[in-house]
RODO-2510 file (C-alpha; in nm, 4 decimals, decimal comma):
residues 48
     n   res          X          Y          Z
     1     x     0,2782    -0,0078     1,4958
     2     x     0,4430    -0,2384     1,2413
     3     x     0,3418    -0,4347     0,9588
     4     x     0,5182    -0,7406     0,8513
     5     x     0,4300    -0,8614     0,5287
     6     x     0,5855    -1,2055     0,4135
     7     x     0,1773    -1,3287     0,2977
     8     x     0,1748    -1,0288     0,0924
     9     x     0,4931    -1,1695    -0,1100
    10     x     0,4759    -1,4760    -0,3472
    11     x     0,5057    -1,6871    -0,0626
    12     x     0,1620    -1,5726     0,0854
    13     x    -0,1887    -1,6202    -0,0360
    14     x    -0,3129    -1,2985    -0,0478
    15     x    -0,3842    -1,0908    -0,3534
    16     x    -0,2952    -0,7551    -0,4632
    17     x    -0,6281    -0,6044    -0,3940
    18     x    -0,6668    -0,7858    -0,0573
    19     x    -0,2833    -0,6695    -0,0054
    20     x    -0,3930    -0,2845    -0,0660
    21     x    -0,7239    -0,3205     0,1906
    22     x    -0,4671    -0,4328     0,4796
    23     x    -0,2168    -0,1534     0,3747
    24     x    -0,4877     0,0985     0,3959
    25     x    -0,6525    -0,0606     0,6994
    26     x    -0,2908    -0,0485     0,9063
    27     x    -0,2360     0,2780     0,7491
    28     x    -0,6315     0,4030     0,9585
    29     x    -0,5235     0,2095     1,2345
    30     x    -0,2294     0,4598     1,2682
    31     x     0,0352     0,2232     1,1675
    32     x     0,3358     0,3842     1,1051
    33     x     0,6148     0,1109     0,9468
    34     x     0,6193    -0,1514     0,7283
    35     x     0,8377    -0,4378     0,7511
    36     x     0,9888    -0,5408     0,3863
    37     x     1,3025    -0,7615     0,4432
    38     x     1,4634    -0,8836     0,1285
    39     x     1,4224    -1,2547     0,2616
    40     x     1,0260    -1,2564     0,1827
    41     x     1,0844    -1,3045    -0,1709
    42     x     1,0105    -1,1050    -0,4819
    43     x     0,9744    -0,7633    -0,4120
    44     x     0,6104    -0,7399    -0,4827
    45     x     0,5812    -0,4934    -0,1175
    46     x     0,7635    -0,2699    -0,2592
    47     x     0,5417    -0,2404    -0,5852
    48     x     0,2440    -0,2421    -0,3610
***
């Protein structure tokens, strides 16, 4: 399972703590990748 995250950069309007409840959510749901392309923006997924 992947995980995109461009609403997770700048860009997007989520938060960091509503940012960590998806990670760990996809992370239960067995999700296994998580998409982080440079183009998003800032590189606040790779912080989170």
């Amino acid at each position: 399972m992947v995980l995109g995250n461009l609403e997770v950069q700048d860009w997007g309007t989520v938060n960091e703590d509503h940012a960590l409840e998806i990670l760990h959510e996809f992370e239960e749901c067995g999700g296994n990748f998580i998409e982080t392309a440079d183009v998003y923006g800032m590189v606040l997924e790779n912080h989170l």
